[in-house]
N, C-alpha and C positions, 0 to 999 in steps of 0.2 A: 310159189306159195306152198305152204304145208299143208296135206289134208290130216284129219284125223284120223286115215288109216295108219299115216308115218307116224303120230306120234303116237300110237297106240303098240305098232311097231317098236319103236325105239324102247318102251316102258318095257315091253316082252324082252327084249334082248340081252337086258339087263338088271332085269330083278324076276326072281321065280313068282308068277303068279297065278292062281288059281284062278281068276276073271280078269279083264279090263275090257271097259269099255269108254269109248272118247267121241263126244260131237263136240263142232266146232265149224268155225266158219274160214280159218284160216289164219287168224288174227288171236281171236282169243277161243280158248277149247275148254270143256268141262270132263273131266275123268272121272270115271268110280274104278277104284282097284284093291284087288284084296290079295293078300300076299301072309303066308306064314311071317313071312320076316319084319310083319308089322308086332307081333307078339311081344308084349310086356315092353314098349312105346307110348309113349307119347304123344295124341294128335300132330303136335310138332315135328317130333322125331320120325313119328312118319310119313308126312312130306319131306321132310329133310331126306329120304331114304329116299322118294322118287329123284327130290330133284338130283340127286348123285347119281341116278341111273340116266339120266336126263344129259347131265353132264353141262358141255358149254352149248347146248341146243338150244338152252334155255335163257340163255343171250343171244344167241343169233338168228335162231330159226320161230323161236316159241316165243312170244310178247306177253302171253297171259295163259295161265292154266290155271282154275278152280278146283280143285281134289274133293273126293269122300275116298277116305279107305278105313277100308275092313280087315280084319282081323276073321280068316276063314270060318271062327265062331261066331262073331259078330254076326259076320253076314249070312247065314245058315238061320238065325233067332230076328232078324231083322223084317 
């Protein structure tokens, strides 16, 4: 089973970010992540940018993740 350290892990490894944080019960996990490289995105586009850091974990390992991400402005005024 995956805890929400690995996926937390996994998000670090492969997209620069200034925070993540991830609970979860193994099944389904909830992230908040804020990354420069959400800048001038799209809420879409910026899941779409996790789930490619995410890769095929996200079929095999991960069943469910709920996102908030930020824009390092964002989350500074939030």
């Amino acid at each position: 089973m995956v805890t929400p350290e690995q996926v937390k892990s996994y998000i670090q490894q492969n997209l620069a970010c200034d925070h993540v944080d991830v609970t979860g019960d193994g099944h389904h996990f909830e992230a908040v992540i804020v990354s420069s490289e959400f800048r001038g995105k799209s809420r879409v586009q910026q899941h779409q940018v996790v789930y490619r850091a995410l890769g095929d974990r996200m079929r095999e390992e991960i069943h469910a993740l709920s996102m908030k991400t930020f824009t390092p402005e964002d989350w500074a005024v939030r």
